[in-house]
BAVEXKE-805501 format. One line per field, with one value per residue: residue in one letter; chain; residue number from 1; x, y, z of N, C-alpha, C in turn. Coordinates in steps of 0.02 Angstrom, whole numbers. Example, Ala and Ser with C-alpha at 12.3 -4.5 7.8 and 13.67 -1.06 7.14 Angstrom:
BEGIN
aa = [a,s]
ch = [A,A]
i = [1,2]
nxx = [660,642]
nyy = [-284,-112]
nzz = [390,354]
caxx = [615,684]
cayy = [-225,-53]
cazz = [390,357]
cxx = [660,645]
cyy = [-165,2]
czz = [390,394]
//
This chain:
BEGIN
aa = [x,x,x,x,x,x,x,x,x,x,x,x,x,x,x,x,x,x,x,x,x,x,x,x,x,x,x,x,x,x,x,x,x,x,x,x,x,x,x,x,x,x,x,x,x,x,x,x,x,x,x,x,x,x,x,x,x,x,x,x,x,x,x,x,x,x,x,x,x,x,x,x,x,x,x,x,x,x,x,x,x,x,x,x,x,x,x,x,x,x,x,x,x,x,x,x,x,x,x,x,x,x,x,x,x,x,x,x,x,x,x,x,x,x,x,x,x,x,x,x,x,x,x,x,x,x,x,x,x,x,x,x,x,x,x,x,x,x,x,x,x,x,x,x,x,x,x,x,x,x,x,x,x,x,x,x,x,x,x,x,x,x,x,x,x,x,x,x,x,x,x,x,x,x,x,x,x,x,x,x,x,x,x,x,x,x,x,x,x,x,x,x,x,x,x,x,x,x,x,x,x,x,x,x,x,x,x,x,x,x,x,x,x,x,x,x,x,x,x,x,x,x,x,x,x,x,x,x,x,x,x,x,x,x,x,x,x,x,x,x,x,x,x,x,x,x]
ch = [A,A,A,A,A,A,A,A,A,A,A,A,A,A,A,A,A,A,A,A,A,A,A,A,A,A,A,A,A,A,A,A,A,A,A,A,A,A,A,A,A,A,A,A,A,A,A,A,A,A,A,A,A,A,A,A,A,A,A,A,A,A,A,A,A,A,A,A,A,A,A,A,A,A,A,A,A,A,A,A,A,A,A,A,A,A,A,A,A,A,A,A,A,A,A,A,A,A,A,A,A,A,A,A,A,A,A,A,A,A,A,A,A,A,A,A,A,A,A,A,A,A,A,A,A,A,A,A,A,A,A,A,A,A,A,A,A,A,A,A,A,A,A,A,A,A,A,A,A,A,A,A,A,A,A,A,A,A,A,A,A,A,A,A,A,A,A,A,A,A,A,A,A,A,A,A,A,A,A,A,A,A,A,A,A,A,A,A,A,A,A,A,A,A,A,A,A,A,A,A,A,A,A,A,A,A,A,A,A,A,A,A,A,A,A,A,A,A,A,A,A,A,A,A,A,A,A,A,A,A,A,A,A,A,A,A,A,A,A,A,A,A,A,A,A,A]
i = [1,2,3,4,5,6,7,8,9,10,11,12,13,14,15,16,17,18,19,20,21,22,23,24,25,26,27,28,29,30,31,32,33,34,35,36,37,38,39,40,41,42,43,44,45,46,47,48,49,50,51,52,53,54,55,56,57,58,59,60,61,62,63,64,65,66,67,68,69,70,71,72,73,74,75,76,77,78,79,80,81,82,83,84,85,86,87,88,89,90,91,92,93,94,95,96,97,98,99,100,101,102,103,104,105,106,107,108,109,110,111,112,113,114,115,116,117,118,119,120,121,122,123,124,125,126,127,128,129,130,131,132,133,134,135,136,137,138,139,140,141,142,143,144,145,146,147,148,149,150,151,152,153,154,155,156,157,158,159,160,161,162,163,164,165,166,167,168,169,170,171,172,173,174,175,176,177,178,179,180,181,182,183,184,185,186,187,188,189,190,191,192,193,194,195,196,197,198,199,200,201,202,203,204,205,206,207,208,209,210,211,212,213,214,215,216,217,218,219,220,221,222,223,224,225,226,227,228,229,230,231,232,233,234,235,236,237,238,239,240,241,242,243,244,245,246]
nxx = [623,765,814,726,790,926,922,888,961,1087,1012,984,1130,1171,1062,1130,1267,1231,1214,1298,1409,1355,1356,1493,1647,1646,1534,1394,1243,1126,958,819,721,570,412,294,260,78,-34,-201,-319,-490,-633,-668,-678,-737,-702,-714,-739,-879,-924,-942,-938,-923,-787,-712,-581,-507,-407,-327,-306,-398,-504,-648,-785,-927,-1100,-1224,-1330,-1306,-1226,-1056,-882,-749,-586,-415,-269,-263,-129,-82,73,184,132,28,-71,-165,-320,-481,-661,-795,-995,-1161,-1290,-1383,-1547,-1469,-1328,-1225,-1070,-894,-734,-567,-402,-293,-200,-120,-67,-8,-2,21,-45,-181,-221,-242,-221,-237,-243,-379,-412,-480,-610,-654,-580,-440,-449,-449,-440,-455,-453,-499,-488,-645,-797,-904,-983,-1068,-1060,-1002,-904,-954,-1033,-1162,-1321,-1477,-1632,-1641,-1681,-1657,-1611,-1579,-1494,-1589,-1635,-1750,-1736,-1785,-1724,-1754,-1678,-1590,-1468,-1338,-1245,-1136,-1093,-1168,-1270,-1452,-1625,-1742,-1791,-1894,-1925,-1950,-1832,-1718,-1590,-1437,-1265,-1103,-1058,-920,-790,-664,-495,-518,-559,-701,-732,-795,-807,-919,-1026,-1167,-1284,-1417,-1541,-1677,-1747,-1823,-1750,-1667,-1522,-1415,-1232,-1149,-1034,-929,-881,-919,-982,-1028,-1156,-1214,-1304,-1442,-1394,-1468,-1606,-1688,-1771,-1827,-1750,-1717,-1663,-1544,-1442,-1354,-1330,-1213,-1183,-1054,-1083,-975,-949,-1032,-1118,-1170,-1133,-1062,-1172,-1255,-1299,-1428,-1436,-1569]
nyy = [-2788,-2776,-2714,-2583,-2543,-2536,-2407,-2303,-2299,-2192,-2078,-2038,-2058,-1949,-1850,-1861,-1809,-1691,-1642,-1648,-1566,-1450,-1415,-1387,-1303,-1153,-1001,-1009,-1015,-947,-1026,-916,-894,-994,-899,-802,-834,-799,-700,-774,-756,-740,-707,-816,-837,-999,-1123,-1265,-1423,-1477,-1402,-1234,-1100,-1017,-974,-989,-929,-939,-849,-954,-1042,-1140,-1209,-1185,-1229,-1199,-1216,-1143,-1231,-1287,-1373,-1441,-1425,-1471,-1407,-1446,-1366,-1214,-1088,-1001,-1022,-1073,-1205,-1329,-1478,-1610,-1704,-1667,-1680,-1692,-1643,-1663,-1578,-1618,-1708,-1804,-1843,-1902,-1916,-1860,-1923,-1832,-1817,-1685,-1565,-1403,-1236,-1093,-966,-817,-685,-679,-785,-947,-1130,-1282,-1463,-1579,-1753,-1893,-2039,-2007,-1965,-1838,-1668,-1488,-1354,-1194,-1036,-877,-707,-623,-502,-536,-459,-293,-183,-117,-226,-306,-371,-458,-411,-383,-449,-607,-729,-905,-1011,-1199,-1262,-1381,-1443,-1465,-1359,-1227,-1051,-928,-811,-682,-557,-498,-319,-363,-498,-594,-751,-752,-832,-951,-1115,-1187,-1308,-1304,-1287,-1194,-1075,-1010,-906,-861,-758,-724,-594,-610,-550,-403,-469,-527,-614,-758,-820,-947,-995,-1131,-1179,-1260,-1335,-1406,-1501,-1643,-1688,-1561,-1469,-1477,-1439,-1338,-1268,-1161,-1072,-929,-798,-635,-577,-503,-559,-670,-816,-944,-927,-888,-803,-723,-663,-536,-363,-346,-373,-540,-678,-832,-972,-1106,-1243,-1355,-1441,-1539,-1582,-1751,-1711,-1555,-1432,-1288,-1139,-983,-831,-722]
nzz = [-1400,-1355,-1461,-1451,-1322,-1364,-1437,-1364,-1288,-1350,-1341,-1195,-1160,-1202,-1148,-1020,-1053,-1093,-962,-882,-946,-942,-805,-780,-797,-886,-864,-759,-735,-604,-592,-572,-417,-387,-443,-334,-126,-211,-163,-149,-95,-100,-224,-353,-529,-594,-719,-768,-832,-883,-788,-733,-622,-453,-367,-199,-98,46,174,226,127,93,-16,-104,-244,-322,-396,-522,-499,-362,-359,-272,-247,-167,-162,-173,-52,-99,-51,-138,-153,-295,-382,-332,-256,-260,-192,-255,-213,-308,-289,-312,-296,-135,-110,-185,-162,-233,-279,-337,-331,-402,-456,-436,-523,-506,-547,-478,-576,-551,-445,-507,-592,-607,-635,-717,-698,-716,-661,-655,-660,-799,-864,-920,-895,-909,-787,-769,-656,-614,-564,-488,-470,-360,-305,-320,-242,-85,22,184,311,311,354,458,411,347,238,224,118,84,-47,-108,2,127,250,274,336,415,480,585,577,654,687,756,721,741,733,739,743,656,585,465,517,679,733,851,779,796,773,690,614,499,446,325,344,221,143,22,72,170,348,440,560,618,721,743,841,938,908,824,651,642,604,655,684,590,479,373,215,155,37,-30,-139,-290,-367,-410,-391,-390,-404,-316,-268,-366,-437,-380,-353,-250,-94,-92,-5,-20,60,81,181,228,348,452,401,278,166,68,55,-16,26,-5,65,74]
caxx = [636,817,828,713,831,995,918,864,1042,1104,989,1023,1181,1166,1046,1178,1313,1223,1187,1382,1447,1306,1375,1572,1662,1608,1478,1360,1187,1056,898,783,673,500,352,254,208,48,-98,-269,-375,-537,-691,-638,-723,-719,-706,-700,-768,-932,-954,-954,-959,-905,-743,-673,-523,-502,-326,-278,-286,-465,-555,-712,-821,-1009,-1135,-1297,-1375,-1300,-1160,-989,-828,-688,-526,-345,-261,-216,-100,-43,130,188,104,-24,-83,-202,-375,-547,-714,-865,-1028,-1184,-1340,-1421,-1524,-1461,-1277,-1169,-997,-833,-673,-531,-360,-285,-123,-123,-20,-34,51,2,-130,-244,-196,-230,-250,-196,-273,-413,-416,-519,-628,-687,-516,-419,-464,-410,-468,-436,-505,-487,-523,-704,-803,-983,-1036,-1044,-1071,-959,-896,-971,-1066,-1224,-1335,-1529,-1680,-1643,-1711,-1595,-1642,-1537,-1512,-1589,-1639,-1824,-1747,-1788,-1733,-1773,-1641,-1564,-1378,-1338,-1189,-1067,-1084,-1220,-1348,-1508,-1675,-1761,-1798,-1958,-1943,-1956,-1782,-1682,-1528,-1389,-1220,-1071,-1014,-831,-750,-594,-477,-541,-607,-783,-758,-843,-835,-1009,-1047,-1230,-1319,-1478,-1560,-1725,-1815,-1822,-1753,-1638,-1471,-1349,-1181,-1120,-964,-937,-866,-969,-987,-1088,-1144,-1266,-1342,-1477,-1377,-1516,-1682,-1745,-1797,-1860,-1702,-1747,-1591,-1529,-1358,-1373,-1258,-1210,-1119,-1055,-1081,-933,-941,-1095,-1180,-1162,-1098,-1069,-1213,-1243,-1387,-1430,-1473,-1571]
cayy = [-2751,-2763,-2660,-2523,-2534,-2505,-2376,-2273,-2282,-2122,-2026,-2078,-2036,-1874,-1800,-1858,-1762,-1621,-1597,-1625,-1512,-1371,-1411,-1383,-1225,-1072,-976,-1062,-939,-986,-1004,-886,-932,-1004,-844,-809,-841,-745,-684,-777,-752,-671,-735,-829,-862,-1062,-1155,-1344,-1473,-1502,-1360,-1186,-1074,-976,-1007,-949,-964,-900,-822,-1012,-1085,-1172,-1185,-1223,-1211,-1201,-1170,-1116,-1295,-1315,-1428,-1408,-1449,-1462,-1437,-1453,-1334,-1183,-1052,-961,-1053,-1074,-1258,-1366,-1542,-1657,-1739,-1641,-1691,-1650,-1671,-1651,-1547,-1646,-1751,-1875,-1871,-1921,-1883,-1898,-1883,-1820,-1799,-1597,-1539,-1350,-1192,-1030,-901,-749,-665,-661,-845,-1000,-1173,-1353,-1507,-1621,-1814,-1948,-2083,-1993,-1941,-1763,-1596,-1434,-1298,-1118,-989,-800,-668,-620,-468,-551,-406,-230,-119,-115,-284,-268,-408,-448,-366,-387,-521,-652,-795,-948,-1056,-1219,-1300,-1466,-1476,-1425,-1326,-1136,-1027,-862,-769,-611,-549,-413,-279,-409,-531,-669,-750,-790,-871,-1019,-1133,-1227,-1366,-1264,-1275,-1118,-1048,-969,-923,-811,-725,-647,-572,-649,-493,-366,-496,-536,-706,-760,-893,-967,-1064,-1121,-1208,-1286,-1372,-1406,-1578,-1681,-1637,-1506,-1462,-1491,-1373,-1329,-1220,-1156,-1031,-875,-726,-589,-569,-460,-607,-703,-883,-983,-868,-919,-737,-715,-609,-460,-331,-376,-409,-589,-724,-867,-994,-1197,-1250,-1399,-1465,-1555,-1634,-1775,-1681,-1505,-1401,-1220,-1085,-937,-793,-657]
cazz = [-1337,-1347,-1523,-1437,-1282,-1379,-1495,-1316,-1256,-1359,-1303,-1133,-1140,-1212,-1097,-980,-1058,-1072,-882,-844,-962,-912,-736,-765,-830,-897,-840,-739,-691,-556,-601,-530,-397,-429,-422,-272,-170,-214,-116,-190,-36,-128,-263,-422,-584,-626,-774,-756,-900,-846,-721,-721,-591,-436,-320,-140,-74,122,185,218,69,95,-67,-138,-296,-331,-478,-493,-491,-295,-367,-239,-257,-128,-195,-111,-43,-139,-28,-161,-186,-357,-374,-284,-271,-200,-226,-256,-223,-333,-241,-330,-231,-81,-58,-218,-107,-301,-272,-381,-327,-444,-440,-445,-503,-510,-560,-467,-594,-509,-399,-524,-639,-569,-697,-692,-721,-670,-692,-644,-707,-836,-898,-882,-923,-891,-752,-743,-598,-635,-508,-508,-432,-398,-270,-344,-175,-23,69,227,367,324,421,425,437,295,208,206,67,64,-131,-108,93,165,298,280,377,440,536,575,572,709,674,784,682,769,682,760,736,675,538,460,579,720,763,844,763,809,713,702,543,524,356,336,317,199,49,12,100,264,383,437,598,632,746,746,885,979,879,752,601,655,556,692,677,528,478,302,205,104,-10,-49,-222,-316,-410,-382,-434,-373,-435,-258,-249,-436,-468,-362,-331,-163,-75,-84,46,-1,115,73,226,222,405,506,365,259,91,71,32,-17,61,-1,111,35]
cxx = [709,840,796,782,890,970,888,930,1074,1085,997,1081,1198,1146,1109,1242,1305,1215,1256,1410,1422,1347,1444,1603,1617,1596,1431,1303,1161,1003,869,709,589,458,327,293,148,-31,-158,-304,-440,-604,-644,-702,-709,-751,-666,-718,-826,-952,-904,-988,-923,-841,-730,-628,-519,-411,-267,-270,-338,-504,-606,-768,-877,-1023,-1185,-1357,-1365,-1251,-1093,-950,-770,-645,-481,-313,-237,-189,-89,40,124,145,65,-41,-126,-273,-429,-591,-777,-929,-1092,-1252,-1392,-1505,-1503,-1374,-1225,-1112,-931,-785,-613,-457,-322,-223,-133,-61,-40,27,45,-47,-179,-244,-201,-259,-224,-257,-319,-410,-463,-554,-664,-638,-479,-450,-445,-451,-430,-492,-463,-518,-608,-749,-890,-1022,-1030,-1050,-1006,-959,-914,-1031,-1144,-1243,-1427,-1581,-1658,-1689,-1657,-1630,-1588,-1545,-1537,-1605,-1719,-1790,-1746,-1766,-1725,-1749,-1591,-1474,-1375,-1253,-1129,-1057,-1139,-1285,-1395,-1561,-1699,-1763,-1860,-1975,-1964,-1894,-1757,-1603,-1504,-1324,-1194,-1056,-945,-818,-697,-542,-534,-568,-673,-765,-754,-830,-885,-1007,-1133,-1244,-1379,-1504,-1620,-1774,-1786,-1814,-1692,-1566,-1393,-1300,-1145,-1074,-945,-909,-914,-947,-1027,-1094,-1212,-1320,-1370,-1461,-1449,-1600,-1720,-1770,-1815,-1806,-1710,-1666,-1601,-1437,-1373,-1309,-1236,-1166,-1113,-1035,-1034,-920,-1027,-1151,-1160,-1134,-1098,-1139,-1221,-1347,-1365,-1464,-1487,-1629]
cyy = [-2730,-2690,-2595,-2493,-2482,-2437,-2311,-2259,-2208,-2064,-1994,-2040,-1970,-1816,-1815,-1820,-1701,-1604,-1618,-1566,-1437,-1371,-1393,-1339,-1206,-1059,-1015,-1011,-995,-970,-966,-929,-928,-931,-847,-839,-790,-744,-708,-809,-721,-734,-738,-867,-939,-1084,-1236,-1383,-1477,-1464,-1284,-1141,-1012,-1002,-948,-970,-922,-899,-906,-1068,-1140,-1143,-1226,-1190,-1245,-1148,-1145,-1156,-1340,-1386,-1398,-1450,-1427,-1474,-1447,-1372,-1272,-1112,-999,-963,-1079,-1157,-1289,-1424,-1580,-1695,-1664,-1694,-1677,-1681,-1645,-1608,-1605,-1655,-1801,-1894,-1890,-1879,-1923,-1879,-1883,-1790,-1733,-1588,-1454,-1304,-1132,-977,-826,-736,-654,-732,-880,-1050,-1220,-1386,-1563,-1690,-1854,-2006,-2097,-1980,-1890,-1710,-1556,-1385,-1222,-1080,-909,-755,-633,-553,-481,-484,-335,-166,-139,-183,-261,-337,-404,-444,-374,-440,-535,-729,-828,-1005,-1111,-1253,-1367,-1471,-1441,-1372,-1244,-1130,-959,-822,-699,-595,-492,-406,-311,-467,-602,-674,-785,-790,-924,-1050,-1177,-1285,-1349,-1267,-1199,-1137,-1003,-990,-878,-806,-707,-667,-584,-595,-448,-410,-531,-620,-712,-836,-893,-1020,-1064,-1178,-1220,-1336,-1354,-1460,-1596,-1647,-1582,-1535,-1498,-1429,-1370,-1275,-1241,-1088,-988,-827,-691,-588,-521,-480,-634,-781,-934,-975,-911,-861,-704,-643,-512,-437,-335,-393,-485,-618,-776,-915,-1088,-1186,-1363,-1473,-1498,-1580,-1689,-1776,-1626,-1483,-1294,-1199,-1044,-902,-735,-617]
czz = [-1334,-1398,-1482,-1349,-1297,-1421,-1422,-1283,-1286,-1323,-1241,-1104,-1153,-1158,-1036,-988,-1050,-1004,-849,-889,-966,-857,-727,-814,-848,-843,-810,-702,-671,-566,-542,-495,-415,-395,-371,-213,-172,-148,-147,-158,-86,-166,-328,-460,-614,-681,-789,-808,-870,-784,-737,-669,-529,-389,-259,-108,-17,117,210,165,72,31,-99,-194,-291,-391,-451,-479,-411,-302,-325,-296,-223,-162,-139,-89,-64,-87,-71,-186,-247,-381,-308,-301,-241,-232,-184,-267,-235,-286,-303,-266,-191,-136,-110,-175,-170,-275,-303,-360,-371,-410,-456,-469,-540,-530,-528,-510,-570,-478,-430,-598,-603,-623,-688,-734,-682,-671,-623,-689,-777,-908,-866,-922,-883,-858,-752,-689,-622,-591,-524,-448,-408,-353,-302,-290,-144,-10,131,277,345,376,395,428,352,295,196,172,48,-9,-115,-24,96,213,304,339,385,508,538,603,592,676,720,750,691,731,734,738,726,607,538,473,643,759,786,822,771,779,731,609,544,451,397,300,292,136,56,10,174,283,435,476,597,662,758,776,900,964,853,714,605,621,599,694,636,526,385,297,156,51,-7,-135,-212,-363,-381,-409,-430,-380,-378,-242,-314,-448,-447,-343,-265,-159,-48,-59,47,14,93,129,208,280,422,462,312,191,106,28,40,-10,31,32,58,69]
//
């Protein structure tokens, strides 16, 4: 211990020289400040170890990923400042309830770069998200009678989305629902209240964020072309879970 001690001391003292004699005469520049930060409100393409799939990040830095098997994943907060940090939790699709949580450390290099690292009890590995365009028409309020198909829950439901943004009808309990929509700015991401009341069974009030896409991730509609909606609903239930409306 001692031999590795003294044999650590040069070094030691080196890096110590060097960061006084950077610091005194000459020239002395200031680094430039860190990037961003950037804007990465919108739909991103993920790539995790063990999951593949879609991401959204709202104008406050609320984000969350889902596949096509109804697996989430809450991460921490990403704003758009040059780094980020915190704990994510994977969730697997209702009703088995499995959930891992992992620790995040992130990089945002620009509005369209985001990558870091994951760790937990599995180990670490490495994430990237890349901007992603999943709708190919106009952004624009759904609008329309839908089918809400959650991944993993019985509760259909069958409701309609008026040009203000309210959702109403019911679901295959015989609950009624009602909901508000709103696009968050101008990017193909939504926030999603819903309420469900009147028996047994019923959903309660949920609040979640959405998309539109042009895919059918979930072939709960045997892949028919459609502007398809769907929302992780994050709030009012016991894990996050994802609906599609189509």
């Amino acid at each position: 211990m001692l031999k590795k001690l003294v044999s650590s001391l040069p070094l030691a003292c080196l890096a110590l020289y060097c960061a006084i004699t950077t610091s005194c005469g000459g020239s002395k520049s200031t680094p430039p400040p860190p990037p961003g930060p950037f804007n990465v409100a919108g739909d991103w393409q993920v790539s995790v170890p063990g999951f593949s799939g879609l991401g959204i990040i709202n104008s406050t830095g609320q984000a969350v990923l889902f596949d096509n098997s109804g697996q989430t994943v809450v991460m921490p907060t990403i704003t758009g400042v040059n780094t980020f940090s915190g704990s994510a939790t994977a969730y697997q699709a209702p009703p088995n309830g499995l959930s891992v949580v992992s620790t995040v450390s992130g990089t945002v290099s620009s509005a369209t770069s985001i990558s870091g690292t994951i760790t937990n009890s599995s180990g670490t590995g490495n994430f990237t998200l890349s901007p992603t365009t999943p709708l190919s028409g106009a952004i624009a309020l759904p609008s329309g009678s839908k089918t809400g198909e959650p991944m993993g829950l019985a509760n259909i439901l069958q409701v309609a989305f008026a040009s203000d943004g309210t959702i109403t009808g019911t679901d295959g309990v015989g609950c009624t629902v009602t909901g508000t929509v709103t696009q968050d700015h101008t990017y193909n991401v939504f926030a999603v209240t819903l309420n469900s009341t009147g028996g047994v069974g019923c959903i309660g009030n949920l609040s979640g964020i959405g998309l539109e896409s042009s895919s059918d991730y979930f072939n709960f509609n045997g892949g028919a072309p459609d502007t398809y909606f769907y929302v992780v609903f994050l709030t009012g239930q016991a894990q996050p879970f994802v609906v599609e409306f189509f």
